[in-house]
Structures are given as structure tokens and as C-alpha cells.
C-alpha positions in Angstrom: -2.6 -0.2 -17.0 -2.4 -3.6 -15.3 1.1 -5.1 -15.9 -0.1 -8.1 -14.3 -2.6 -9.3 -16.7 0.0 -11.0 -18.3 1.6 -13.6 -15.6 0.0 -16.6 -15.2 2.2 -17.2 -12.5 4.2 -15.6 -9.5 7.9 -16.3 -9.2 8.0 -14.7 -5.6 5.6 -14.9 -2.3 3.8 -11.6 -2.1 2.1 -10.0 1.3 1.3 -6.4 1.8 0.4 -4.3 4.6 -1.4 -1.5 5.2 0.6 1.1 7.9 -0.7 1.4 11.4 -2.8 4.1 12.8 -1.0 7.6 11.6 -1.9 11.0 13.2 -3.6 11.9 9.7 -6.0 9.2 11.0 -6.2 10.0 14.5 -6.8 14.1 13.1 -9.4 12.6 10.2 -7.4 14.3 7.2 -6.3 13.2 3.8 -2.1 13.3 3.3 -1.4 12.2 0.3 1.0 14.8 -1.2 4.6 13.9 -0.5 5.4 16.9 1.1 3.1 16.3 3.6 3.5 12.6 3.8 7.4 12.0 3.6 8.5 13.9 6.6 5.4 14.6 8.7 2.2 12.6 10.3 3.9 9.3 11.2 2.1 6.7 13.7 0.3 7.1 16.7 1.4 5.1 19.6 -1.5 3.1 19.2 -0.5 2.5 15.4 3.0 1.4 16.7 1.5 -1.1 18.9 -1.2 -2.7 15.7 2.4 -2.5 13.8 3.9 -4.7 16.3 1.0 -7.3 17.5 0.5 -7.8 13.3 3.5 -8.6 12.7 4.1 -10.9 15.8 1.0 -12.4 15.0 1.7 -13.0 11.5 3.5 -16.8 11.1 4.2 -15.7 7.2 6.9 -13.7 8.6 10.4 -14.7 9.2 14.0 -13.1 9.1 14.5 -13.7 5.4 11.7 -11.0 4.4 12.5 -8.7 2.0 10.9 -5.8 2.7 9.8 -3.0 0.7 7.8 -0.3 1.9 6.7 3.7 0.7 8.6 6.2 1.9 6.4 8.2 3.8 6.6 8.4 7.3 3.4 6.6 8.4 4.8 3.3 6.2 8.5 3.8 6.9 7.8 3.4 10.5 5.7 0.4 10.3 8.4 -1.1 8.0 11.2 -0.7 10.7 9.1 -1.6 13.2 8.9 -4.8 11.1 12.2 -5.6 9.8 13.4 -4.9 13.7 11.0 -7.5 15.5 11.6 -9.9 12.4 15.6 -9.7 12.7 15.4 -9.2 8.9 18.7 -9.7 7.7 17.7 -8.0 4.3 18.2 -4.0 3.9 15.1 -2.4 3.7 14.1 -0.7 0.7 11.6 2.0 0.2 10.0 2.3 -3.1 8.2 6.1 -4.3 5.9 3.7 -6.7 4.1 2.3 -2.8 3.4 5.8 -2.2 -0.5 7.0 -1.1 -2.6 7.7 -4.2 -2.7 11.5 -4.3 -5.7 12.9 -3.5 -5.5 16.4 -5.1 -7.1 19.1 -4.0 -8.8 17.4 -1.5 -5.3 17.2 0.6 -5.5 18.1 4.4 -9.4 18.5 4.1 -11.3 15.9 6.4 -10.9 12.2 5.2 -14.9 12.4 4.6 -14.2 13.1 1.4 -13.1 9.7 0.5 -16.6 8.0 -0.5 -16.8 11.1 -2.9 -13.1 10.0 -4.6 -14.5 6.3 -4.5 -18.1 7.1 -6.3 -15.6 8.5 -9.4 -13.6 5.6 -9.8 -16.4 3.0 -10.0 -17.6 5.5 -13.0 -14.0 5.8 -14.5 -11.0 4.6 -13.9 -9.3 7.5 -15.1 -11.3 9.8 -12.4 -8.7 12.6 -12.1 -11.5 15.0 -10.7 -10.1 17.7 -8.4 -6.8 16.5 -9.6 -6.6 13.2 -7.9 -4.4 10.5 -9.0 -6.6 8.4 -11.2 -7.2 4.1 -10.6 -5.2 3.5 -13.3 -2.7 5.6 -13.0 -1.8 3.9 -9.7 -2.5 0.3 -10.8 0.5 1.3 -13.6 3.2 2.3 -10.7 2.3 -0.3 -8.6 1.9 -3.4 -10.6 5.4 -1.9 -12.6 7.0 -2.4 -8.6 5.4 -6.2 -8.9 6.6 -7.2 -12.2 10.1 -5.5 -11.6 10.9 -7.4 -8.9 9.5 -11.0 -11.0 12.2 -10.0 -13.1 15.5 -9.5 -10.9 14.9 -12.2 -8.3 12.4 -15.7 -7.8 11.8 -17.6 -4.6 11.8 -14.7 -2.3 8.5 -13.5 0.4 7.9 -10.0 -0.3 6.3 -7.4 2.3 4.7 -4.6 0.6 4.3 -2.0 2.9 1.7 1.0 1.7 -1.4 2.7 2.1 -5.1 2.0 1.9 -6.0 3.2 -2.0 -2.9 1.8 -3.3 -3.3 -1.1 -1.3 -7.0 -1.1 -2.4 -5.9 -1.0 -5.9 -2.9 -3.7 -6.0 -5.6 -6.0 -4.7 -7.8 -5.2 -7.5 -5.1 -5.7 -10.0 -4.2 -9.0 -8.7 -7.6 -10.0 -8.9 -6.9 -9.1 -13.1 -10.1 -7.0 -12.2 -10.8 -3.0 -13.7 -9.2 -0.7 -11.5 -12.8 1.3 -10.9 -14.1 -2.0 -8.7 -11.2 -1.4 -6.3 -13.4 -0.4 -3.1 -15.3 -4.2 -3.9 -12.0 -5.8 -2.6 -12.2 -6.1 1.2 -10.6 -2.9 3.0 -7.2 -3.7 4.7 -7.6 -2.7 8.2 -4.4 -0.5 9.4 -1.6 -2.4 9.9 -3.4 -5.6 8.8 -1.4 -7.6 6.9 -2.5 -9.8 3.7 -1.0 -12.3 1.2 -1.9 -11.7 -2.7 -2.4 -14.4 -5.1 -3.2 -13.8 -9.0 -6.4 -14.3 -9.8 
């Protein structure tokens, strides 16, 4: 479900950004389940750096961000990294709804399996196959994050910070587009960082 098919337009600024370089990247395995995720495989050094030369090179940016970012590790460090070089002056909030898509059984096998994930969705949007978290069951949580916040506040430049699927998938729902064409919308590179308009 796509709660955004219904606003025609956006009371708040909205950018997102994928998390830097994580060990699961650097080791080529899928952690999606929060109990891998939450506490474990954070970012490289290298990520820390893409985290920091994004956001510095980002003139979106400024102190008055508000922030909100998954709470796994991978994110939550790229969103401090963030809020610190901005000198946000907003708390930052983390959000279980900007959490990876979960991948199922395929968790901690080699990220190969991806394309076989991705084949699924552009057949059905519901593609739950190997029990992975379908399309549209993560357009619903993360548009419901979107249109929460249209509700409580206006005026305000978001930074959504989450992971590539999710990502993948908000992008797609912006777009008003089916969830299943999600991997048509170009791929955030990690720790890229992207505005979203409604389409």
C-alpha cells in the first residue's frame, strides 16, 4: 500500500540517504534481520569517510535538519556522523519503519542473491518467497513514516537515513509507481544522498 498516492503535495522538504559502506558490504552478505543489523556490522572506515565527504558536499544540508534514520548500526552511524558535522541542533530520531527490507532466509548468505529477490518483485509485488519482506509490504511502513510526519509538522527538510531496498522502494512510491518496478528507479550509491519529489 502506497499512502502517498493521495498527496498532491508535500508540506515538508524530503532527502534520503542510503548508509555508507558497512562490513556486510565489504564481507558480500545480506543483514537484514534486526538481530543482526541493530547491534552488529556497522561501517567501514571507508564508509565513514563517503558518510562524511556526502554530507559536506551536500549544500541541502544545514543545522536545522531533522534527522531521522533506521536504527541499525550501519544507518545509525551514518546519521551521527551527519547530525555531528551539520551541528544539527535537532535530536535525532531513529524510526524501526526505515529499517532494511528483510530478506528472509536468504540472511547472511552472499548478497548474490539479490537479482534473484529483484526478479520476484517485478512479477509480484507481494513476492514473500523464502520469507522475504514483500514490495508492498515495505512501501506500507515507509510511506506510513512519510505521511506521519506531513501530519505533525510543515516547513521542515527531512533526512531519511536507510538502506538500499527501502530506499529503492520509497523512491518508487514517490514516483506513485507499483512497488514491483522499484529496481527501474536509479540505485542510490552508499552514502549518496537524494531529494524526493511526488511524482
Amino acid at each position: 500500500m502506497n499512502h502517498l498516492l493521495t498527496l498532491e503535495q508535500l508540506a515538508n522538504r524530503y532527502l534520503i540517504m542510503r548508509h555508507g559502506q558497512s562490513l556486510a558490504n565489504l564481507q558480500q552478505v545480506i543483514v537484514s534481520h534486526p538481530q543482526n543489523g541493530v547491534d552488529a556490522y556497522g561501517l567501514s572506515e571507508q564508509g565513514m569517510m563517503q558518510v562524511r565527504e556526502s554530507v559536506q558536499s551536500c549544500p541541502r544540508l544545514d543545522s536545522s535538519l531533522l534527522i531521522v534514520s533506521s536504527d541499525f548500526k550501519r544507518t545509525r552511524e551514518s546519521a551521527e556522523i551527519a547530525r555531528e558535522l551539520l551541528g544539527c541542533t535537532n535530536s535525532l530520531l531513529f524510526d524501526q519503519r526505515l529499517r532494511e527490507r528483510n530478506f528472509g532466509e536468504w540472511e547472511l548468505t552472499p548478497d548474490s542473491a539479490y537479482p534473484l529477490v529483484w526478479a520476484g518483485d517485478e512479477i509480484n509485488p507481494d513476492n514473500d518467497e523464502k520469507g522475504v519482506e514483500s514490495p508492498n509490504q515495505v512501501m506500507q511502513r515507509v510511506t506510513a513514516l512519510v505521511c506521519e510526519y506531513e501530519e505533525k509538522i510543515s516547513g521542515v527538510t527531512m533526512l531519511l537515513v536507510s538502506h538500499g531496498d527501502a530506499l529503492q522502494i520509497l523512491q518508487t512510491a514517490f514516483s506513485k509507481q507499483c512497488a514491483s518496478e522499484h529496481r527501474r528507479q536509479l540505485p542510490l550509491e552508499t552514502a549518496e544522498i537524494r531529494e524526493l519529489s511526488l511524482g
